[in-house]
C-alpha positions as a Markdown table, in Angstrom:
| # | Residue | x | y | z |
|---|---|---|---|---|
| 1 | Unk | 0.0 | 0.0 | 0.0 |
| 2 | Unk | 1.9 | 3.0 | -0.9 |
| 3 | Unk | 1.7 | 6.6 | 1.4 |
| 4 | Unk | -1.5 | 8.2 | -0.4 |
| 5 | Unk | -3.4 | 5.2 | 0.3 |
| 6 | Unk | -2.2 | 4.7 | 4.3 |
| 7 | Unk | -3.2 | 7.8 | 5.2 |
| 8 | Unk | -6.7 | 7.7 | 3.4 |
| 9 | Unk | -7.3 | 4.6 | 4.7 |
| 10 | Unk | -6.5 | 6.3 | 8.1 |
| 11 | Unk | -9.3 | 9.0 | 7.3 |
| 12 | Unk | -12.0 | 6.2 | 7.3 |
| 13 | Unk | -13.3 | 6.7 | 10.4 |
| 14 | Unk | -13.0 | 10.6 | 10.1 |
| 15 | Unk | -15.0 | 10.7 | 7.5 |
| 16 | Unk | -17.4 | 8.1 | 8.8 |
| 17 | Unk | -18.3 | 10.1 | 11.8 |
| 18 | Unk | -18.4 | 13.0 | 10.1 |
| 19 | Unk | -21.7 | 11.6 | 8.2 |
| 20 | Unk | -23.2 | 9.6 | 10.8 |
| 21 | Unk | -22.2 | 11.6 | 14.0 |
| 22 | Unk | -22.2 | 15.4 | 13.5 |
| 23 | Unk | -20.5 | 15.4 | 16.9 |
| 24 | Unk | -17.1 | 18.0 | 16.7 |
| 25 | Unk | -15.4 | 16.4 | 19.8 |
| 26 | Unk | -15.6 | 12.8 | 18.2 |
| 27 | Unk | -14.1 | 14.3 | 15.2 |
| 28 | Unk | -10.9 | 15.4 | 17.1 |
| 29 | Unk | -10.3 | 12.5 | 18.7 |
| 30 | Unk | -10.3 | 11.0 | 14.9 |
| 31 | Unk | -7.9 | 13.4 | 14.0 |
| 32 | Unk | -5.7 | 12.8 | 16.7 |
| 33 | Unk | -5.7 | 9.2 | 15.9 |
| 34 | Unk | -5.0 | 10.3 | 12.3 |
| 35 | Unk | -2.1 | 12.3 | 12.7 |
| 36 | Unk | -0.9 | 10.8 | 15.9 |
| 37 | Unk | -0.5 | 14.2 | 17.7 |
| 38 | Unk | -2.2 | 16.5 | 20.4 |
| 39 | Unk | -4.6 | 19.3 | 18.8 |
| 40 | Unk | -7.3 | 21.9 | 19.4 |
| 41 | Unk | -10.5 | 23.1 | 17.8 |
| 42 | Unk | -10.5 | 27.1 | 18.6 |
| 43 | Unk | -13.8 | 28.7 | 17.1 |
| 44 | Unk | -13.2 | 32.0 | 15.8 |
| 45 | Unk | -13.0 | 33.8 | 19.5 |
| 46 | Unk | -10.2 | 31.9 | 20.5 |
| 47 | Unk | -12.3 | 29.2 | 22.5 |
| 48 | Unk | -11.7 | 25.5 | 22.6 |
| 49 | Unk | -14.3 | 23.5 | 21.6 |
| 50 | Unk | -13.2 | 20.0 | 20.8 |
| 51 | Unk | -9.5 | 18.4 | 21.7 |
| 52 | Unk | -7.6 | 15.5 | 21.4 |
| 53 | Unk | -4.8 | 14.7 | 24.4 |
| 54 | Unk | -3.2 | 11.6 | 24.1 |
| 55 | Unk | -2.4 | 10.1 | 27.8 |
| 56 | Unk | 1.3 | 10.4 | 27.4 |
| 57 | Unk | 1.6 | 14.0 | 26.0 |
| 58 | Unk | 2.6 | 17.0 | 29.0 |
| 59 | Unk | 2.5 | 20.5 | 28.4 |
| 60 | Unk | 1.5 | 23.2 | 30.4 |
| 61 | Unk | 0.3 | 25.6 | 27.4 |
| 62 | Unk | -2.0 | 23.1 | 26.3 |
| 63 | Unk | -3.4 | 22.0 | 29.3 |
| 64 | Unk | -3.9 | 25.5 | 30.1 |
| 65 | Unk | -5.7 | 25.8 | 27.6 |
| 66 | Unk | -8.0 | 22.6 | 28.0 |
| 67 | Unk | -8.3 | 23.5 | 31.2 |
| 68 | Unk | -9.7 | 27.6 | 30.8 |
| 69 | Unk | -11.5 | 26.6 | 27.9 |
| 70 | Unk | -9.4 | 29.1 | 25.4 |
| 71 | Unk | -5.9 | 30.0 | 24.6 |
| 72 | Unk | -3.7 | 32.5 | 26.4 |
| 73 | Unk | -4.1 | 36.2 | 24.9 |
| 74 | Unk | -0.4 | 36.1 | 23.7 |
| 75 | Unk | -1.0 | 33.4 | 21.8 |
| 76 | Unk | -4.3 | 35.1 | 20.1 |
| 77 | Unk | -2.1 | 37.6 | 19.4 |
| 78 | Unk | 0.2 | 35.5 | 17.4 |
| 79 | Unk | -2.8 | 34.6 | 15.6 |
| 80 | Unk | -3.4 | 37.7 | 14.9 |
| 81 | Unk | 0.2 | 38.5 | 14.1 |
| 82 | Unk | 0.7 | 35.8 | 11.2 |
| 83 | Unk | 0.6 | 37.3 | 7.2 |
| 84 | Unk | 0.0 | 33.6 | 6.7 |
| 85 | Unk | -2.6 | 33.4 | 8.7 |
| 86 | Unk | -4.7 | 36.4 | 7.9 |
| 87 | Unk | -4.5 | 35.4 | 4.6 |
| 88 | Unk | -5.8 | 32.0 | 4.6 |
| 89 | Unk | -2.8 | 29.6 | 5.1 |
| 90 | Unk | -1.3 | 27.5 | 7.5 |
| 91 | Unk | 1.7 | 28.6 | 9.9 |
| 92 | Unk | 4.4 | 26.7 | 12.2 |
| 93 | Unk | 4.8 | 28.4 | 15.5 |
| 94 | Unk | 6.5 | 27.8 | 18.7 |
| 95 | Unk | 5.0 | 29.5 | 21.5 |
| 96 | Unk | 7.5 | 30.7 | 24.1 |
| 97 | Unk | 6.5 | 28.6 | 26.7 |
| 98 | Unk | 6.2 | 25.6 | 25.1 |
| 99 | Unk | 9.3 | 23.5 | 24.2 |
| 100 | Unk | 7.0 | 22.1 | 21.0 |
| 101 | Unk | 6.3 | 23.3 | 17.2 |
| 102 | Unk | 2.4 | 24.2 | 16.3 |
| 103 | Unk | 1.0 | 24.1 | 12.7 |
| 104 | Unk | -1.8 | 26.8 | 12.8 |
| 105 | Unk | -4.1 | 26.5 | 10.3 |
| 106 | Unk | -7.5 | 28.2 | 9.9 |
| 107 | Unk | -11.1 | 26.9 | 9.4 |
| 108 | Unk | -13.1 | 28.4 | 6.3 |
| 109 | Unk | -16.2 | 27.5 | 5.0 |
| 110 | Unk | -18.0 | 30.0 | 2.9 |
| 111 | Unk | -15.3 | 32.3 | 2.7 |
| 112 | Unk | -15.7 | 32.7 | 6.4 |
| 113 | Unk | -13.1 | 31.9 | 8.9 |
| 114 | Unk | -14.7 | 29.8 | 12.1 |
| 115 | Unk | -12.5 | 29.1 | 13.8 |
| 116 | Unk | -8.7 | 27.5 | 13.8 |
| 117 | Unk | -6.6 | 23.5 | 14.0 |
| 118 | Unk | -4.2 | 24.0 | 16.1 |
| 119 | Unk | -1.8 | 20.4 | 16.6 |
| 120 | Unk | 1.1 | 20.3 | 18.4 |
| 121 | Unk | 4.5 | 18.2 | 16.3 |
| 122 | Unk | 5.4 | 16.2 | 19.0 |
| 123 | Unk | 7.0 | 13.8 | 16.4 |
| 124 | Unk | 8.7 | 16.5 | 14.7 |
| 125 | Unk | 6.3 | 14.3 | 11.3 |
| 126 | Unk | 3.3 | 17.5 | 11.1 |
| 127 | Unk | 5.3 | 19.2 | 7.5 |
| 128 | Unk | 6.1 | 15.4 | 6.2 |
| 129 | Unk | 1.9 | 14.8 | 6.3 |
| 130 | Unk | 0.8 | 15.5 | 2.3 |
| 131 | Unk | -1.5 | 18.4 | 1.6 |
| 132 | Unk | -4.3 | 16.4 | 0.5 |
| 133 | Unk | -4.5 | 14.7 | 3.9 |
| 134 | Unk | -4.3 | 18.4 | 5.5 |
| 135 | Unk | -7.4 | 19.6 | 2.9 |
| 136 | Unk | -9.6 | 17.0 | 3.9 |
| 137 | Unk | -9.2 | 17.4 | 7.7 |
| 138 | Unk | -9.5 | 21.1 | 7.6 |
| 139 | Unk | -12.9 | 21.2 | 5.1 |
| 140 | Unk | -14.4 | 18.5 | 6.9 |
| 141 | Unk | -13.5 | 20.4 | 10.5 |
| 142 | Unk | -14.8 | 23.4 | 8.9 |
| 143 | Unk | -18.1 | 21.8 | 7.2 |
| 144 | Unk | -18.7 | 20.2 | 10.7 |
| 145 | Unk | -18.1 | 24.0 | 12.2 |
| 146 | Unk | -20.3 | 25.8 | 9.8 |
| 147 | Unk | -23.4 | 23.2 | 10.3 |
| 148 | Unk | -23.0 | 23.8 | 14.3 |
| 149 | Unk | -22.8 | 27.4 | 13.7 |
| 150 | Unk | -25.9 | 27.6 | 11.2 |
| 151 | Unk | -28.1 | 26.0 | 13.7 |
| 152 | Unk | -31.2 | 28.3 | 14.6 |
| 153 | Unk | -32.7 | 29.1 | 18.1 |
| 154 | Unk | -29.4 | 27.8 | 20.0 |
| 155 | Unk | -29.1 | 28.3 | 23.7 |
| 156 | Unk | -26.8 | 30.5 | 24.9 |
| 157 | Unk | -24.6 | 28.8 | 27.1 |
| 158 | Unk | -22.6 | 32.0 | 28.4 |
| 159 | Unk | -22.9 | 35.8 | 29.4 |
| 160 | Unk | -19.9 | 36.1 | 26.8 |
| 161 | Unk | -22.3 | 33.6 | 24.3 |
| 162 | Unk | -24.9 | 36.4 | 24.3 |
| 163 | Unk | -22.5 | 39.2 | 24.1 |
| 164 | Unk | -20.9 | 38.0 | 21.0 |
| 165 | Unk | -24.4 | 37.4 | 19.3 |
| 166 | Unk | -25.4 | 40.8 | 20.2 |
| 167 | Unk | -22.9 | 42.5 | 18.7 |
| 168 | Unk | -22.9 | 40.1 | 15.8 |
| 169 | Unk | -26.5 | 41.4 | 15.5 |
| 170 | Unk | -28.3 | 38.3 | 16.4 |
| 171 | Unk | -31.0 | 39.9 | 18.3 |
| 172 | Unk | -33.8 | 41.3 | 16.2 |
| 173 | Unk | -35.2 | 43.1 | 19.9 |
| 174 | Unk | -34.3 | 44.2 | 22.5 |
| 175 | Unk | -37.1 | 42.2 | 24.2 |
| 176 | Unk | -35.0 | 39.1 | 23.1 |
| 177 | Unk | -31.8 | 40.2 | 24.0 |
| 178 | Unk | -32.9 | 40.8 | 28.1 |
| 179 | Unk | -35.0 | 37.6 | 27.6 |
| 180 | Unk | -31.7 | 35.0 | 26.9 |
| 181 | Unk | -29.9 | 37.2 | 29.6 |
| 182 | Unk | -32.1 | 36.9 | 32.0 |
| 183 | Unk | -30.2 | 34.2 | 34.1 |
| 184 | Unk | -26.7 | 36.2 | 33.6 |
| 185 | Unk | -25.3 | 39.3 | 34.9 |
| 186 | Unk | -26.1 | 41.1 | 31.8 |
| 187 | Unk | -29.8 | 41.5 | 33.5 |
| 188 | Unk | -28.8 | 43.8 | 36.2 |
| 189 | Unk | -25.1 | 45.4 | 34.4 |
| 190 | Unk | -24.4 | 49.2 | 34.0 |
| 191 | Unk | -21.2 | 49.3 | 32.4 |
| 192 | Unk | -20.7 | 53.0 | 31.6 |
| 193 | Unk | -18.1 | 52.1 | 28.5 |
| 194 | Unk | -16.4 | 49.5 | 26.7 |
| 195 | Unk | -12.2 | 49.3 | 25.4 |
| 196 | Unk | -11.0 | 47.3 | 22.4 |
| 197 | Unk | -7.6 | 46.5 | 22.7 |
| 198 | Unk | -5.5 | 45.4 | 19.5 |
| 199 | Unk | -3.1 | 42.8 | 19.8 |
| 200 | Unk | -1.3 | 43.4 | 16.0 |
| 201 | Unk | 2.0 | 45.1 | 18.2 |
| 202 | Unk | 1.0 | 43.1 | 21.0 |
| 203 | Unk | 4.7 | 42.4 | 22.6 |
| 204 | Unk | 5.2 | 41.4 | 26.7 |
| 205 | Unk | 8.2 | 42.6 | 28.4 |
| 206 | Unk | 7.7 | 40.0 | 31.0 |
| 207 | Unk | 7.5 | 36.5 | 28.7 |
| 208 | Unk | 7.2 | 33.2 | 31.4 |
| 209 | Unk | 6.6 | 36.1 | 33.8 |
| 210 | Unk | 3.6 | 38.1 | 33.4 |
| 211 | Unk | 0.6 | 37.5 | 31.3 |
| 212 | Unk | -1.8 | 40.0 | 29.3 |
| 213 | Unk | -4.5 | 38.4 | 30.6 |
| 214 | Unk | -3.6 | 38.3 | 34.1 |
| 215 | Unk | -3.2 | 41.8 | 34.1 |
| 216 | Unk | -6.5 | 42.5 | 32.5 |
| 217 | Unk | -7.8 | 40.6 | 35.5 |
| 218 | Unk | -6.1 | 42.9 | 38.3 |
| 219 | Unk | -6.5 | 45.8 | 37.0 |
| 220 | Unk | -9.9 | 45.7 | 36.1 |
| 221 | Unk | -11.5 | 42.6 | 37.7 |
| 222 | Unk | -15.1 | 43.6 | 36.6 |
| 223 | Unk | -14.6 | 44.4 | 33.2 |
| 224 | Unk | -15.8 | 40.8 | 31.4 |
| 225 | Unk | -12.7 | 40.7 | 29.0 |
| 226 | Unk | -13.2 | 38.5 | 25.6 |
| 227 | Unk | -11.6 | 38.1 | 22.5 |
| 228 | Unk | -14.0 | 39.5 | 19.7 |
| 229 | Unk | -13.1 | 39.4 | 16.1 |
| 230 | Unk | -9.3 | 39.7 | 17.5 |
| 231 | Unk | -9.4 | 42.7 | 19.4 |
| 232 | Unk | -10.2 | 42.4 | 23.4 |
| 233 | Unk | -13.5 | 43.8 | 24.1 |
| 234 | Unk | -13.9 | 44.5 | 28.0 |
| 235 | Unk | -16.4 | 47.0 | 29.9 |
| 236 | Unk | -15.4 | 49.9 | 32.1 |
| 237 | Unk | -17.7 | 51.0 | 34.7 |
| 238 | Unk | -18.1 | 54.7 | 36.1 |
| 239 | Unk | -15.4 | 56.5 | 37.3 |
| 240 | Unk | -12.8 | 53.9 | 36.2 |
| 241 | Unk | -9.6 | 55.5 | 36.0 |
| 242 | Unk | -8.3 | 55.5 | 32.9 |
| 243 | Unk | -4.7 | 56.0 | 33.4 |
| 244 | Unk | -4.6 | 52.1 | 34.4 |
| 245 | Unk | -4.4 | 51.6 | 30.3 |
| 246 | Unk | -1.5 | 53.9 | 30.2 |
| 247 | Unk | 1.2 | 51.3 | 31.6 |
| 248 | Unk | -0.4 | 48.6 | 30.4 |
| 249 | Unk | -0.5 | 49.3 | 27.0 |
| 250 | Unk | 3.3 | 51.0 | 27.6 |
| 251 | Unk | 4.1 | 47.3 | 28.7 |
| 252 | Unk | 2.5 | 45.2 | 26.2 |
| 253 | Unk | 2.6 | 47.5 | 23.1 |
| 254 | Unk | -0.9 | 47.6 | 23.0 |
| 255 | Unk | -3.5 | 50.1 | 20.9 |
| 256 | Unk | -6.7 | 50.9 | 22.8 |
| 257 | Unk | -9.8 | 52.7 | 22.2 |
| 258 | Unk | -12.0 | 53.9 | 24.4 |
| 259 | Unk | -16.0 | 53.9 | 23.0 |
| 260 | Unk | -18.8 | 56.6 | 23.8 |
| 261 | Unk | -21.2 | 56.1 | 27.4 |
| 262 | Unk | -23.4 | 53.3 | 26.9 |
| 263 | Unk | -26.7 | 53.7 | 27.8 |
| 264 | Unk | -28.6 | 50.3 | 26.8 |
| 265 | Unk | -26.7 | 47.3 | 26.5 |
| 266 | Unk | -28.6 | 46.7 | 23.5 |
| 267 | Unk | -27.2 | 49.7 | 21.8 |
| 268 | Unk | -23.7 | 48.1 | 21.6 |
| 269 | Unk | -23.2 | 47.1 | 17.6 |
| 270 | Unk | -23.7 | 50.1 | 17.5 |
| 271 | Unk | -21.2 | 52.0 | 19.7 |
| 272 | Unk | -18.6 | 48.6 | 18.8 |
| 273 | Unk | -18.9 | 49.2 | 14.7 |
| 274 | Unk | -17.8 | 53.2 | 15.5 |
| 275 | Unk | -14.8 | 52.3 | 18.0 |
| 276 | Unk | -13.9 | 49.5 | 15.6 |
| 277 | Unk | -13.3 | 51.9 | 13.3 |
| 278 | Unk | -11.3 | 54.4 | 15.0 |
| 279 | Unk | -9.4 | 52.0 | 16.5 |
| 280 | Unk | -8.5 | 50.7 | 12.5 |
| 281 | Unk | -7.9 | 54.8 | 12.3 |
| 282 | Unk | -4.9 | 54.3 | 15.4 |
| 283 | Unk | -3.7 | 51.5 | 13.4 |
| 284 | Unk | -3.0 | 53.3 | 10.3 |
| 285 | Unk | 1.3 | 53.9 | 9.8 |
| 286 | Unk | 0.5 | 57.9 | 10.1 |
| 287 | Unk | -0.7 | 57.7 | 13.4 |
| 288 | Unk | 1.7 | 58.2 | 15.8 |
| 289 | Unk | 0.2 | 60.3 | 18.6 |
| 290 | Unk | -1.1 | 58.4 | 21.6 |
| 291 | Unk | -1.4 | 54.6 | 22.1 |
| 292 | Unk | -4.5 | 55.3 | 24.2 |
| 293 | Unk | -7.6 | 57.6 | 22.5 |
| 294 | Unk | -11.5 | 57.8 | 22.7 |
| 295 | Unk | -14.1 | 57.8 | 20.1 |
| 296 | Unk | -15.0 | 61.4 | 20.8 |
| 297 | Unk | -11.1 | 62.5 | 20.1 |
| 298 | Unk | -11.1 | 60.2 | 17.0 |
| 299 | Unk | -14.5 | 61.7 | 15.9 |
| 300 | Unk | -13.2 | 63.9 | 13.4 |
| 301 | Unk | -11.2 | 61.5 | 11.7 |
| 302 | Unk | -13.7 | 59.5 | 11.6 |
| 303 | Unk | -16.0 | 61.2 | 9.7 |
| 304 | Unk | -13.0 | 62.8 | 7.1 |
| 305 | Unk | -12.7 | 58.8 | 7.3 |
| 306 | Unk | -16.2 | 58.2 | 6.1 |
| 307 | Unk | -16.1 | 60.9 | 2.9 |
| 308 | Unk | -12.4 | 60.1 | 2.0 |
| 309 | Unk | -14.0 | 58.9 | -1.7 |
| 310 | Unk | -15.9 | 62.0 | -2.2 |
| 311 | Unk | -12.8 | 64.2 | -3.7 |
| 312 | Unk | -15.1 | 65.3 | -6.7 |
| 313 | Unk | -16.4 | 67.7 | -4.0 |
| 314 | Unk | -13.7 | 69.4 | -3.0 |
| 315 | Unk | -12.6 | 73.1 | -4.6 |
| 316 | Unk | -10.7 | 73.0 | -7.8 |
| 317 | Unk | -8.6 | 75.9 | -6.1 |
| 318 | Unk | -8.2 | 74.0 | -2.8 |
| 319 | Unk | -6.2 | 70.9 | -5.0 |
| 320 | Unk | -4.4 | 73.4 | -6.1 |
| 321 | Unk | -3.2 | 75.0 | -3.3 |
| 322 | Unk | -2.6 | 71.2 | -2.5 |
| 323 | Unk | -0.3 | 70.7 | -5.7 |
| 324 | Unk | 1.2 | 74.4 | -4.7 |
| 325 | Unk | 2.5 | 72.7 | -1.1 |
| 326 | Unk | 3.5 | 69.5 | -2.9 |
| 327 | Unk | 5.4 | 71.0 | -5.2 |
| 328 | Unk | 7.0 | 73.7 | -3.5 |
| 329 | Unk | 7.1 | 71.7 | 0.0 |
| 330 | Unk | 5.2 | 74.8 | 1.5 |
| 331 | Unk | 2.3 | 74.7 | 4.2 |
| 332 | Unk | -0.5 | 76.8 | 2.8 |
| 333 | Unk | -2.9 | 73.9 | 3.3 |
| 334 | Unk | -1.9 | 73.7 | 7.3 |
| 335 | Unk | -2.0 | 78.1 | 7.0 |
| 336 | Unk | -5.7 | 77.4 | 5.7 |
| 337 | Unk | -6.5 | 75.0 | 8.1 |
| 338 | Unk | -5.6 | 76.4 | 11.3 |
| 339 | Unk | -6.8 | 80.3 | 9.5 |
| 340 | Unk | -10.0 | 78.7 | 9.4 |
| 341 | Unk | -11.0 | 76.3 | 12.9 |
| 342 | Unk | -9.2 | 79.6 | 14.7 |
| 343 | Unk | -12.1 | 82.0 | 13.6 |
| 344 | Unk | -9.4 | 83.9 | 11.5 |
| 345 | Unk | -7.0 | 84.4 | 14.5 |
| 346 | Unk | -3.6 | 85.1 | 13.6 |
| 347 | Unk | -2.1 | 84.3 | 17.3 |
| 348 | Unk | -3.7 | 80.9 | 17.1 |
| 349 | Unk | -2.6 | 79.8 | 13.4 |
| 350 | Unk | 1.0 | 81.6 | 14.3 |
| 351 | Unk | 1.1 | 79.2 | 17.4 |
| 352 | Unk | 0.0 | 75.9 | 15.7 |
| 353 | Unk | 2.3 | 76.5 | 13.0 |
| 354 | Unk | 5.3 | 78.0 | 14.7 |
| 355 | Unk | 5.4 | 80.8 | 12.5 |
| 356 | Unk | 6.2 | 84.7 | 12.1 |
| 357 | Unk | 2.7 | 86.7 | 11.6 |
| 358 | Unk | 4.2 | 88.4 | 8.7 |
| 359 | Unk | 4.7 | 85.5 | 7.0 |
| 360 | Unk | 0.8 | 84.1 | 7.9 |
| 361 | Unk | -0.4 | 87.0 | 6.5 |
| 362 | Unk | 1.6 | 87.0 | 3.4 |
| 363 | Unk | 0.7 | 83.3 | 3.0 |
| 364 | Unk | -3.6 | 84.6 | 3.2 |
| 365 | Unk | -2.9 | 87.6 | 0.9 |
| 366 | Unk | -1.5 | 85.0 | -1.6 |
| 367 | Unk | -4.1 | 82.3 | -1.1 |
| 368 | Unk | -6.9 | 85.0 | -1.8 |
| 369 | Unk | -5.1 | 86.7 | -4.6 |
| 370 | Unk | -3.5 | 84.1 | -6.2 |
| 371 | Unk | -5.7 | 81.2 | -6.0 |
| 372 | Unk | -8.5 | 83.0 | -5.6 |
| 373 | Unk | -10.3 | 81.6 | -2.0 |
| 374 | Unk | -12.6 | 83.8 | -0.5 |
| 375 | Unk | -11.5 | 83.8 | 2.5 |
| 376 | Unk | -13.8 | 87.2 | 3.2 |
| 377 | Unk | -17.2 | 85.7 | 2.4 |
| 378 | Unk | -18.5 | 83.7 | 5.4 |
| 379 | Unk | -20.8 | 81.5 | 3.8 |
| 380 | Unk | -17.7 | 80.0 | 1.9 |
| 381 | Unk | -15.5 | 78.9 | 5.1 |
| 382 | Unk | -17.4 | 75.0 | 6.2 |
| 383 | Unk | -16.6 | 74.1 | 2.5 |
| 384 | Unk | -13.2 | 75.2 | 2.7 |
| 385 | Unk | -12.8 | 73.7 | 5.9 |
| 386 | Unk | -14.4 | 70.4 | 4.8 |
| 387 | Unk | -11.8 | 70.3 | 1.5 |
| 388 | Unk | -9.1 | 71.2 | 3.4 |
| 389 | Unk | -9.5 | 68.7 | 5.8 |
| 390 | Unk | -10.5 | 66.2 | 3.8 |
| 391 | Unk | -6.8 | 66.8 | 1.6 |
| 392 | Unk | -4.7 | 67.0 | 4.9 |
| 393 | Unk | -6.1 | 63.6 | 5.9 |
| 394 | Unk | -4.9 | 62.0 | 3.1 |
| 395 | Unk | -1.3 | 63.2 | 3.7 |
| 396 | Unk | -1.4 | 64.0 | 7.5 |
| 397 | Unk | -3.5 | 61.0 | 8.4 |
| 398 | Unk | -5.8 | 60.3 | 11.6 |
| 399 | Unk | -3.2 | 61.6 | 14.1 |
| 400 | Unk | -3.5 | 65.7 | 12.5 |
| 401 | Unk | -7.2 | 65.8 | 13.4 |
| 402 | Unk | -7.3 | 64.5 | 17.3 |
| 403 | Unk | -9.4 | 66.2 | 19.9 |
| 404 | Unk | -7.8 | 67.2 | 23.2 |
C-alpha cells in the first residue's frame, strides 16, 4: 500500500463520523488518531471547543488551555500577528513557553473563517503529512463548524455567548436580548463604556513572567474581557480611572480605544462598529500620537474617514493649493487649516504653525489673490474647511485631526 493510500485509509473513520455523528469532539479525537498528535478546535473567539490529548503528551500551554477553555491572549495575538494566517494559510509556531512546534491552520467555509486546527508536532512528522490529507481534515473540521454554527434558536450557554451574538447582530429586539440574559449578569449590568484593545504590536516585556490576561484581571477585575473578532473587548464602569491603560499598553505595546457612554446594553453594535473603526484609524502607519484615545477625540477623523472617496467635491482651487505645497514643499494647506478652525486668528494659526505673523499673513494675501479663495465671504469657510480637511487627511493622516 503506498503513502496516499495509508493515510486515506487512516481517514475512514473521520470521515465516517463526520456523516453519521455530526458530533465536533468525536471528530478530534479521529484526528488525533489520524495524525498521531495533540490538537485543538478554537472557534473563531479563540475558545476551545473540541481536543484531542493523548495520555502520554505534557505540556502546560496546552493543558492550560483545555483547562480555561481558550488559549492564552499572547498566543491570540500571534494569531493575529501571522501574514499567513490572515491570509488564509497555515503557519508553524512555537510558542515561548512551550518547548514544541504548532501548525496553525484556519477553518473556512464559505469564505468565512470559524475558527482555527491548532496540533502540536510532538513527532517532529506534522510538514512530512501531504497536503491532500491536511485539505480533507481542515474542510471536513470546517463543514462540521459551519453546520453547528448555522443552527437556529441555539441556547446560549454563556454571558460572553450572548455578548458576542449581540454585537454580531443576532438579536432582532431588545425584548429578546434581556429575555436569553435573563439568568446572567447582563440582567442587572451598567457598564458606563467599553475598550477594544488590539493585539497586532501586542509584545510582553515579562514572557514566562507576566501574562496579558492576568493583568486585564487585576487591573480591572469587573470588566468581562473577551476576545471578539481579534481585538479584546472589556467593559469599564463609572469612574474607572483611565490612566490604568497607560502602563499597560506601555508594557504590552498595545492600541486601545476607548468607545462613547453606553446607555442600553442593547445599543452596543452600534457604539462597537464606531470604536472598531477608529481603532482601524490608530492603526494606520500615520498615526503616531497616543497609544491610548477615545471615540469622541477620533471623531473627526472618523468622519474625514467616512467621505475620504468624495474628492469630486472638493474646490478645484483647494487641489491646487494642494499641488502648490507638494510642489513647492510649502504649508499653505496647514496656513488654511488652522486660519480657518481659529475664527481667523492670527495668534492661534501663528502658534499651531510655529510661524512669524508676517509670513501668515503673506501666505492669506497670496491664497486670496493668487488662487482665488474667498476667505472674506462667510458663507464660503465650512466648504473650505471640509476640502481642506478632507486633503490634509490624506497626507497627514488620523493623528493631524485629534481632539484634546
Amino acid at each position: 500500500m503506498n503513502e496516499l493510500q495509508l493515510e486515506f485509509g487512516n481517514l475512514d473513520t473521520l470521515i465516517t463520523d463526520f456523516f453519521l455523528q455530526d458530533d465536533l469532539r468525536q471528530l478530534a479525537i479521529d484526528i488525533g488518531a489520524v495524525l498521531d498528535c495533540p490538537l485543538l478546535i478554537l472557534d473563531d473567539t479563540f475558545h476551545v471547543t473540541a481536543h484531542h490529548m493523548p495520555t502520554h503528551f505534557s505540556d502546560l500551554l496546552f493543558q492550560n488551555a483545555v483547562q480555561c477553555g481558550q488559549i492564552t491572549y499572547e498566543a491570540s495575538a500571534i494569531i493575529s500577528q501571522s501574514p499567513a494566517l490572515r491570509s488564509g494559510v497555515p503557519d508553524y509556531i512555537r510558542l515561548e513557553d512551550s518547548a514544541y512546534l504548532r501548525r496553525f491552520a484556519p477553518l473556512n467555509s464559505a469564505g468565512v473563517c470559524l475558527g482555527y486546527l491548532i496540533c502540536v508536532d510532538i513527532n517532529e512528522n506534522l510538514p512530512e503529512i501531504s497536503q491532500k490529507t491536511w485539505n480533507i481534515i481542515e474542510m471536513i473540521l470546517a463543514k462540521q463548524m459551519f453546520i453547528q454554527a448555522s443552527r437556529q434558536n441555539k441556547m446560549f450557554e454563556t454571558a460572553e455567548d450572548i455578548l458576542i451574538n449581540l454585537l454580531d447582530g443576532g438579536f432582532s429586539s431588545e425584548a429578546y436580548f434581556q429575555l436569553q440574559s435573563a439568568n446572567t449578569y447582563l440582567s442587572d449590568f451598567h457598564p458606563s463604556a467599553f475598550a477594544l484593545i488590539n493585539l497586532t504590536a501586542y509584545h510582553s516585556r515579562y514572557l514566562g513572567k507576566r501574562h496579558l490576561k492576568e493583568e486585564l484581571r487585576t487591573r480591572f477585575p469587573l470588566s468581562h474581557a473577551f476576545i471578539y473578532k481579534d481585538d479584546i473587548f472589556l467593559f469599564l464602569q463609572k469612574d474607572q480611572k483611565l490612566d490604568l491603560f497607560s502602563s499597560l499598553a506601555e508594557e504590552f505595546h498595545l492600541k486601545i480605544i476607548i468607545s462613547d457612554s453606553i446607555h442600553r446594553l442593547f445599543d452596543l453594535p452600534s457604539l462597537y462598529s464606531t470604536a472598531r473603526n477608529a481603532l482601524a484609524l490608530m492603526l494606520d502607519e500615520r498615526y503616531h500620537e497616543s497609544c491610548i484615545s477615545t471615540v469622541s477625540q477620533m471623531r473627526t477623523a472618523l468622519m474625514l474617514k467616512s467621505t475620504a472617496a468624495h474628492k469630486e467635491l472638493i474646490s478645484p482651487s483647494l487641489y491646487r493649493i494642494f499641488a502648490y505645497d507638494q510642489e513647492k514643499k510649502t504649508q499653505y494647506c496647514e496656513t488654511l487649516y488652522w486660519y480657518l478652525v481659529s475664527c481667523h486668528s492670527l495668534k492661534k494659526t501663528c502658534d499651531a504653525l510655529y510661524t512669524h505673523r508676517n509670513t501668515i499673513l503673506y501666505r492669506i494675501r497670496k491664497m486670496q489673490e493668487d488662487f482665488g479663495l474667498p476667505l472674506d465671504d462667510p458663507s464660503a469657510h465650512l466648504e473650505l474647511l471640509a476640502g481642506i480637511s478632507s486633503l490634509l487627511f490624506n497626507i497627514k493622516g488620523p493623528g493631524f485631526f485629534m481632539q484634546p
